[in-house]
C-alpha positions in Angstrom: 23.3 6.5 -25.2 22.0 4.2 -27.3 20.8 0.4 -26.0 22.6 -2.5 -25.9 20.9 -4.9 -29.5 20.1 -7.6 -26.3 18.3 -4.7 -24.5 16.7 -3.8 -27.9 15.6 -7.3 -29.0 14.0 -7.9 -25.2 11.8 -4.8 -25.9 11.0 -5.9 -29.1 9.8 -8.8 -27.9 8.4 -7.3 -24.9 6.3 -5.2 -26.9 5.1 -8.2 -29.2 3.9 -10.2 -26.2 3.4 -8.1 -23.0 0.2 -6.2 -21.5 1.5 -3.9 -18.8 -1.0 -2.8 -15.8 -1.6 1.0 -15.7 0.1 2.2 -19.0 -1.3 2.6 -22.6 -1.1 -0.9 -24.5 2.2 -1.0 -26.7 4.2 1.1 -24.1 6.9 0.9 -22.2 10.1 2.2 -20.1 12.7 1.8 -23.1 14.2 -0.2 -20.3 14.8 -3.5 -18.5 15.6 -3.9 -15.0 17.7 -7.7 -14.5 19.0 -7.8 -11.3 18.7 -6.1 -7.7 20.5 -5.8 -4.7 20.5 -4.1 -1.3 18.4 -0.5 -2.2 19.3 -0.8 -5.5 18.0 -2.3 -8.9 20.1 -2.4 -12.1 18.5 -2.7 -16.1 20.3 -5.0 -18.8 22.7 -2.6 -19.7 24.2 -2.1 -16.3 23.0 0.7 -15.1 22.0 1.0 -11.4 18.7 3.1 -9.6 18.4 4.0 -6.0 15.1 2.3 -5.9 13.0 5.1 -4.0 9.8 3.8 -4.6 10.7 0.1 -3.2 9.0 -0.8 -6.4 5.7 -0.6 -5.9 6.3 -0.1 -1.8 6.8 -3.3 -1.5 10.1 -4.1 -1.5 10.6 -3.5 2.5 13.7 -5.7 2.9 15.3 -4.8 -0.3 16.7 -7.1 -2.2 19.1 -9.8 -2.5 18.5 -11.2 1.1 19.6 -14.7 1.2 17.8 -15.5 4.3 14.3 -15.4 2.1 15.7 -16.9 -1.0 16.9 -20.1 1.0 13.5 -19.6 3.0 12.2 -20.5 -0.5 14.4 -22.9 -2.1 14.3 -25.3 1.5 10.1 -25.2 1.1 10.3 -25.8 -2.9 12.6 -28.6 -2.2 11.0 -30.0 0.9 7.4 -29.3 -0.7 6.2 -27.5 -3.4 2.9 -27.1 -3.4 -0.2 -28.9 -0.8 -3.6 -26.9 -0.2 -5.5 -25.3 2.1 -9.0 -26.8 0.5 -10.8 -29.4 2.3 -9.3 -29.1 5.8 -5.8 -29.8 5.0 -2.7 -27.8 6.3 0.8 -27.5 6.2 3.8 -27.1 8.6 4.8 -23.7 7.2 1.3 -22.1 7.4 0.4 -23.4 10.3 3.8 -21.6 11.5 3.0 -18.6 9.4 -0.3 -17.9 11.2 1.6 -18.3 14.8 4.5 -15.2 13.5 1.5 -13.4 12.2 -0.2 -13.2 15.4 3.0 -12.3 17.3 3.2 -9.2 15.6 -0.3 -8.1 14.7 -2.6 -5.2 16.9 -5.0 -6.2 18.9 -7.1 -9.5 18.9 -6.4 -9.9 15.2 -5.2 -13.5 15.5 -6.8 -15.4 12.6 -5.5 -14.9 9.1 -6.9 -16.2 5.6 -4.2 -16.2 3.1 -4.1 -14.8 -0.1 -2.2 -14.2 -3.4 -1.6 -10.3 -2.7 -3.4 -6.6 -2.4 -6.0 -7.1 -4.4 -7.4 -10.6 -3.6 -6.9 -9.7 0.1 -9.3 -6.4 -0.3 -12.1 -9.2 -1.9 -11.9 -11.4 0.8 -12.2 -9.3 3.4 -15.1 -7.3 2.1 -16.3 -11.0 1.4 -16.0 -12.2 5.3 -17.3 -8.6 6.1 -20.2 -9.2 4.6 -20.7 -12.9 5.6 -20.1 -12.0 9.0 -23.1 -10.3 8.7 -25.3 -12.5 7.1 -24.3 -15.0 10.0 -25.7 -12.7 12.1 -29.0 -12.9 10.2 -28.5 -9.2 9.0 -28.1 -9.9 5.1 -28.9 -6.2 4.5 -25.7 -5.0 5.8 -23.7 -5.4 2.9 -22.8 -1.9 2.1 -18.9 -0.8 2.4 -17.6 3.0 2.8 -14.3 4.1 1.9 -12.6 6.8 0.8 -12.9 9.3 -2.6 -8.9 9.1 -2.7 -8.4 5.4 -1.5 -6.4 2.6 -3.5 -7.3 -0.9 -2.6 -6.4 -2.8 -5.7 -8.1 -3.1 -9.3 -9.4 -6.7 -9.1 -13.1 -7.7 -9.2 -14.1 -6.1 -5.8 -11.4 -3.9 -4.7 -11.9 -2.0 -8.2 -15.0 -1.0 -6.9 -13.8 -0.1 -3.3 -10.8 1.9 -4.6 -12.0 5.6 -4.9 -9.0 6.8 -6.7 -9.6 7.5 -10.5 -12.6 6.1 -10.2 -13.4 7.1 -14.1 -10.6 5.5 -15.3 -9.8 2.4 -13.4 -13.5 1.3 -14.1 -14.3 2.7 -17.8 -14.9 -0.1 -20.3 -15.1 -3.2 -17.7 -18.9 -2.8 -17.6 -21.4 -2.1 -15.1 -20.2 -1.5 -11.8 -21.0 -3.2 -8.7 -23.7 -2.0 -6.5 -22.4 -1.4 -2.7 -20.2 0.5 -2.9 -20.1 4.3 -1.2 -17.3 6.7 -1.0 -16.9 9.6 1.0 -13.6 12.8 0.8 -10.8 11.7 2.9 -8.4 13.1 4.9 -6.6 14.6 3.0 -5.5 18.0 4.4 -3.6 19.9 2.1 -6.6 20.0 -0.3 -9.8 19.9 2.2 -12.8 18.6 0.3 -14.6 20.9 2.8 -12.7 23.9 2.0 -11.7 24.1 6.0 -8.5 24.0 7.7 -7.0 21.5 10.4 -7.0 21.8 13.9 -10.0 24.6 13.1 -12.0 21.6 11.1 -13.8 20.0 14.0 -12.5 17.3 12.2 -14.6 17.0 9.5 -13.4 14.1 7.3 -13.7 11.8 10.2 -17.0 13.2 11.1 -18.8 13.1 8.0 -18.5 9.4 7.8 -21.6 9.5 10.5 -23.9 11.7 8.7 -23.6 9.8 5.6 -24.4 6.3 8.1 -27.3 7.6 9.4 -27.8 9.1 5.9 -27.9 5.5 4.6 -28.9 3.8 7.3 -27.0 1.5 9.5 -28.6 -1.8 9.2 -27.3 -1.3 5.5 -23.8 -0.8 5.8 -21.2 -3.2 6.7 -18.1 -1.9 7.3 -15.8 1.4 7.0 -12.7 0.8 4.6 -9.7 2.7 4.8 -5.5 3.0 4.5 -4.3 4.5 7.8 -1.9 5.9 5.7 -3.1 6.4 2.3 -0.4 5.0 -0.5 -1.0 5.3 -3.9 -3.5 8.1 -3.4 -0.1 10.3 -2.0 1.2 9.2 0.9 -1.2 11.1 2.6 -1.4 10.6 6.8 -4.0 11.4 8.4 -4.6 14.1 12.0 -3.8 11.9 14.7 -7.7 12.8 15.7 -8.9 10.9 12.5 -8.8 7.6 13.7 -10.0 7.4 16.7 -13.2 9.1 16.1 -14.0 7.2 13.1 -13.3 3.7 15.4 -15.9 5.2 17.8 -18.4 5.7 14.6 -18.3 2.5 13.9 -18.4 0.9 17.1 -21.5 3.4 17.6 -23.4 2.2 14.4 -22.4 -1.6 14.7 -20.3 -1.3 11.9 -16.7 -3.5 11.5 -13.6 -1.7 10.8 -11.2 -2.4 8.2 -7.7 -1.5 7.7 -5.9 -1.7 4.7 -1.9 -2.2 5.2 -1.3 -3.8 1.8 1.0 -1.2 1.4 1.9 0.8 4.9 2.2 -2.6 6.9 5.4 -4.1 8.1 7.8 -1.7 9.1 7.0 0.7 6.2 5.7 4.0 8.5 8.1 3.3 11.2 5.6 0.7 13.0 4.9 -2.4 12.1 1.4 -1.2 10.9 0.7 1.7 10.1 -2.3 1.5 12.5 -0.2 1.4 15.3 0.1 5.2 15.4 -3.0 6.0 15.9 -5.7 4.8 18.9 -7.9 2.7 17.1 -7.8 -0.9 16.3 -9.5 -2.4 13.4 -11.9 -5.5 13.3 -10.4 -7.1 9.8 -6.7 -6.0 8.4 -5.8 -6.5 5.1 -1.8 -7.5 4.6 0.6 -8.2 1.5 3.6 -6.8 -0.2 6.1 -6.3 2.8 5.2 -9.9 4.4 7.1 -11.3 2.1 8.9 -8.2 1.1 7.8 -9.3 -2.7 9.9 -11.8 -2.9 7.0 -13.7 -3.4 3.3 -13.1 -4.5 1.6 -13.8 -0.8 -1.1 -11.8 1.6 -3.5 -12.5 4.5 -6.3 -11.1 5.9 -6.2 -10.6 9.3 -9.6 -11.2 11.5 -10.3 -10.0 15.2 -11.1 -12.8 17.5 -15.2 -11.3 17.8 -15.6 -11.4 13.9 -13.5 -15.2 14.0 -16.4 -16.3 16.3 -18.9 -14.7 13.8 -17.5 -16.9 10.9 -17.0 -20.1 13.2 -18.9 -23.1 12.2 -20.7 -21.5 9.4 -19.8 -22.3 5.6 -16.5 -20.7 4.4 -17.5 -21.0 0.6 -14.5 -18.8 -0.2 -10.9 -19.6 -1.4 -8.4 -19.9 -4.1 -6.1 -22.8 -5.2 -2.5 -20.7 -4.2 -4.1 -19.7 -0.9 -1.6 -20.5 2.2 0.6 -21.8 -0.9 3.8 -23.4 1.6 6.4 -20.8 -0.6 4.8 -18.6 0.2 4.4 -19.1 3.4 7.9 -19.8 3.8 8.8 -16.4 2.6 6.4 -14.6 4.7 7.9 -16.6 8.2 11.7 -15.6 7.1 10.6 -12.3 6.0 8.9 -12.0 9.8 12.1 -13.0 11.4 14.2 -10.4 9.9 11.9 -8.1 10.9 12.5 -8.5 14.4 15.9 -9.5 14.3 17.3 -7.1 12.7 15.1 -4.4 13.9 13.9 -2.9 10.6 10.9 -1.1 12.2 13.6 0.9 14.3 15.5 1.2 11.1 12.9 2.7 9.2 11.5 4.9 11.9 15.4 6.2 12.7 16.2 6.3 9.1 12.8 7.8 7.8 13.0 10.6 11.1 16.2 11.7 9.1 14.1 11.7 6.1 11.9 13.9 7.2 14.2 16.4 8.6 16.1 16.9 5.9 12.4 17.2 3.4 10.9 19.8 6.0 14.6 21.9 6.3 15.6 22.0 2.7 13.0 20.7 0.3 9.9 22.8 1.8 11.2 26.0 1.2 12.2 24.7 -2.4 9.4 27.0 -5.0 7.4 23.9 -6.0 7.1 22.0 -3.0 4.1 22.3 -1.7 3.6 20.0 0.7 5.0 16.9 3.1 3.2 14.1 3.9 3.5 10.5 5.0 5.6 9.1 8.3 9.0 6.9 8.1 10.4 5.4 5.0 6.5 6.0 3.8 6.6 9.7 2.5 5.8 12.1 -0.5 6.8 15.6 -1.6 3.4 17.8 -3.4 4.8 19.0 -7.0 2.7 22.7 -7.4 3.7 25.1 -10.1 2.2 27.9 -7.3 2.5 26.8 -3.7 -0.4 30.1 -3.2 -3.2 28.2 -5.5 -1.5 24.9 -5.1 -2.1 24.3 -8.5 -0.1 20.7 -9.6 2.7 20.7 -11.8 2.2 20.8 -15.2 2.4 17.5 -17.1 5.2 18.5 -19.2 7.4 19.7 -16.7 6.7 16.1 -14.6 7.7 14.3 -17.5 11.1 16.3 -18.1 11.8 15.5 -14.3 11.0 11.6 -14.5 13.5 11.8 -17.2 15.8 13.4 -15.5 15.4 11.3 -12.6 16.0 8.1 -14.5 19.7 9.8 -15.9 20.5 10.5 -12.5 19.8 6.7 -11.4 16.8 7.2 -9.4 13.5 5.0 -9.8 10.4 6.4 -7.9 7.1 7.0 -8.9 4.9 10.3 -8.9 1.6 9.3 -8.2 -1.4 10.8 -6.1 -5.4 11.9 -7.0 -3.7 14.5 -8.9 -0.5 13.0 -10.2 1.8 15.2 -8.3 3.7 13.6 -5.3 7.2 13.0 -5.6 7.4 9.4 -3.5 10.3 8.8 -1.4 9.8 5.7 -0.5 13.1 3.4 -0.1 13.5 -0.1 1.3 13.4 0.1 5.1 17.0 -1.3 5.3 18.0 1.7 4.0 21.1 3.5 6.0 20.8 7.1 6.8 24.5 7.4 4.4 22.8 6.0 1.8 19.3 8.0 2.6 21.2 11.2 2.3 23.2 9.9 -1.3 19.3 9.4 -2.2 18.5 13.1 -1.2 21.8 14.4 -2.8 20.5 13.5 -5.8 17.1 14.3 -5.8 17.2 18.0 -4.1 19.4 19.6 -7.3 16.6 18.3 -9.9 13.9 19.3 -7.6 15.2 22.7 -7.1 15.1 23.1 -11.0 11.4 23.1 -11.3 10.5 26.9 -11.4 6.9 28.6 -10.9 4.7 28.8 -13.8 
């Protein structure tokens, strides 16, 4: 059917005026979404889409909830902007720190706030490395993460994000020095060529031998998502962690956790961390604490690296940072979390998920694997589950299509651009989970060996 001439003139225009991130220049959708509400988001000409991505897996409270947007339209009204520079404050981050540290792991009980993902990955490689040089160990500048990792495109986190490294750095010049990456966890395709529990758990282990490769006194800290997001909702052995929190404790080394996109409420925890027996030394959060309602993030700093950056020169900052909407946003956005429960919600709701994934979509002939934990999960597209060899780009593109006819919006993403997310706001009901599923399982079963 053909658009709407309002729907065609906006594109016209959008296409005049509009660089989109992560698509060829002078592309687009042949689409505009308008308006959302509840799991749902609807384009100009009416049309609605399950929104199994959550957007960008950030949309955790779907949308619509009037509790933020008056959240928002009380702090515009009462103040609309003061900074953080100079030693000044507000009322509403002030109060924002307090909720964070309610519902943070461990000692992490001092935040630094931030725009979003990508400004939050800077900073905290920036106080991981000034932690250091308080310390009088300057040389320990050096940060490890992972060959499938995603941890933002800005100036720093480009350069810490292992994922298509090629791409996402081609034609930006030369790239910053500091930066190691080693394989990850990810089981399905072992960059060792072994197989889990038999692996002695390799991944983990390696990071040691390439430490003591390096040297210690170089490196300061370990990088990774608990849960890996954009790389394919890939989740780790429940061994993983916990060895590589030993490592660095070992080797004097701080670890970080990135929950810019598996934080609040997403894997059935509030962090994603929280499954696993390890707690992290500096956490970066953004997208669900607000649940995108607004652009806002922290970075989250144990009590031991707080005392490391205390009375010592913060030369670091930006002139939205602790921004009192956003702030706002974040607090409201933290109370329905806890009031209505959402992490029991999305751990109830994404159990059912699962379930249903492992019992009918498994044996379907191109899923290869499952991986991922509450409303945080991903389907492998393979045109051979023997050789595991990804779905062919045309077929992919002939199921996104159909996917947006059928009124679902998700996003196949992954190291090799195969995994099917299912990733829906984690207000989502189990009726409305299993509507999603409905929909999703017929096309799926279409895709045939090739």
């Amino acid at each position: 059917m053909a658009n709407s001439q309002r729907t065609e003139e906006l594109l016209k225009a959008d296409l005049m005026h509009i660089i989109r991130p992560g698509l060829m220049v002078g592309q687009h959708m042949e689409a505009v979404l308008e308006k959302a509400h509840g799991i749902m988001v609807v384009d100009t000409e009416g049309k609605e889409y399950i929104d199994v991505s959550s957007q960008l897996m950030c949309c955790n409270l779907g949308h619509g909830q009037k509790e933020i947007q008056d959240a928002i339209i009380e702090a515009v009204t009462t103040t609309d902007y003061t900074t953080l520079f100079y030693g000044w404050c507000s009322p509403l981050s002030i109060e924002c720190g307090r909720k964070l540290a309610e519902i943070t792991p461990g000692d992490l009980n001092h935040f630094y706030f931030t725009c979003g993902g990508s400004e939050s990955i800077d900073s905290a490689i920036k106080i991981a490395r000034l932690f250091w040089h308080n310390k009088d160990k300057s040389s320990k500048y050096r940060i490890i993460s992972l060959d499938t990792s995603y941890h933002g495109l800005s100036g720093i986190s480009n350069y810490a994000t292992g994922l298509g490294r090629g791409l996402s750095k081609k034609g930006f010049g030369p790239e910053a020095i500091g930066f190691l990456h080693i394989p990850s966890f990810y089981c399905y395709r072992c960059a060792f060529g072994a197989k889990y529990p038999d692996c002695d758990m390799l991944c983990a282990r390696f990071l040691k031998h390439v430490i003591e490769s390096e040297g210690a006194d170089s490196i300061a800290a370990f990088l990774a998502e608990p849960i890996q997001g954009s790389g394919g909702i890939i989740d780790p052995p429940p061994e993983y962690w916990p060895i590589v929190r030993k490592i660095c404790t070992d080797y004097n080394i701080l670890l970080m956790a990135d929950e810019v996109m598996s934080g609040f409420a997403r894997t059935g925890k509030m962090f994603a961390i929280e499954h696993y027996d390890a707690k992290p030394d500096i956490m970066t959060i953004a997208k669900g604490i607000t649940g995108a309602y607004i652009p806002f993030g922290a970075v989250a700093v144990s009590d031991d690296v707080y005392e490391g950056l205390k009375d010592k020169p913060f030369m670091h900052g930006f002139t939205y940072c602790g921004h009192p909407i956003g702030c706002a946003a974040a607090v409201a956005a933290i109370d329905m979390y806890v009031k209505h429960k959402v992490v029991d919600n999305a751990a109830r709701v994404g159990s059912h998920i699962r379930q249903r994934l492992e019992a009918e979509f498994l044996p379907l002939p191109c899923i290869g694997n499952i991986g991922g934990k509450g409303m945080f999960q991903a389907m492998e597209l393979v045109n051979d589950k023997e050789s595991k060899t990804p779905i062919d780009k045309s077929a992919k593109e002939a199921l996104e299509v159909k996917l947006r006819e059928a009124g679902i919006f998700t996003r196949i993403l992954g190291v090799n651009g195969n995994r099917f997310v299912i990733c829906p706001p984690c207000i989502m009901t189990i009726e409305e989970a299993d509507r999603m599923l409905d929909i999703i399982k017929p096309l799926l079963a279409e895709l045939k060996p090739q």
